[in-house]
N, C-alpha and C positions, 0 to 999 in steps of 0.2 A: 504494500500500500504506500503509495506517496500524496503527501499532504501539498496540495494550490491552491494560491490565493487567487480568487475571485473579484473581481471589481466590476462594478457599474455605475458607468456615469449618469446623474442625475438629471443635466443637462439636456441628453440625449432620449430622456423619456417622456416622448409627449403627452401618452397618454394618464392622465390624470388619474384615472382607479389603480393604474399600475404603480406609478409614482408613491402614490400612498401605501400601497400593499407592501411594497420597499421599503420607504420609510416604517412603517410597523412592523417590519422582519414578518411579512405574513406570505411570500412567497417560500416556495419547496427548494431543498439544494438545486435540486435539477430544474427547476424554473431559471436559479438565481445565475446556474453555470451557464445556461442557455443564451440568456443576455448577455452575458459576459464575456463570453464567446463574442458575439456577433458584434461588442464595443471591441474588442481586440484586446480586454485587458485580464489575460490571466497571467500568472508569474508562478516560477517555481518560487520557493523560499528564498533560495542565494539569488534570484533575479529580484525580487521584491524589497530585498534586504536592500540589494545594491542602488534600486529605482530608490526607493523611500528614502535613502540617505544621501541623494544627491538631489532630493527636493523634483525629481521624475515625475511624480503622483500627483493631480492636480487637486485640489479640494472638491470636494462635489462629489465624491468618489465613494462608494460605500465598500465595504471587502468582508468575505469570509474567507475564510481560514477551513477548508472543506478535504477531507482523506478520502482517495477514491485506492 
């Protein structure tokens, strides 16, 4: 099993029922990787360590932390 971070940008989600479902963590992993996917932002660990610490990550960005 290896652990990715997931992101989605908030930005990028127009639609409003969705938007909220995100914000209230009311989306499935597999909804959440879905999107996440399709914004282009997943990271392994040492990708996300290295993004995150050179300010990479924009704000607006939510992330799990998901083990497949």
């Amino acid at each position: 099993m290896e652990t990715r971070v997931y992101g989605v940008n908030l930005d990028m989600i127009l639609d409003g029922l969705e938007h909220q479902r995100l914000v209230d963590f009311e989306l499935s992993d597999s909804e959440f990787i879905e999107i996440a996917e399709s914004h282009g932002l997943v990271w392994s660990l040492k990708g996300f360590e290295h993004d995150y610490n050179i300010d990479g990550i924009q704000r607006g960005v939510l992330i799990r932390f998901i083990k497949l």
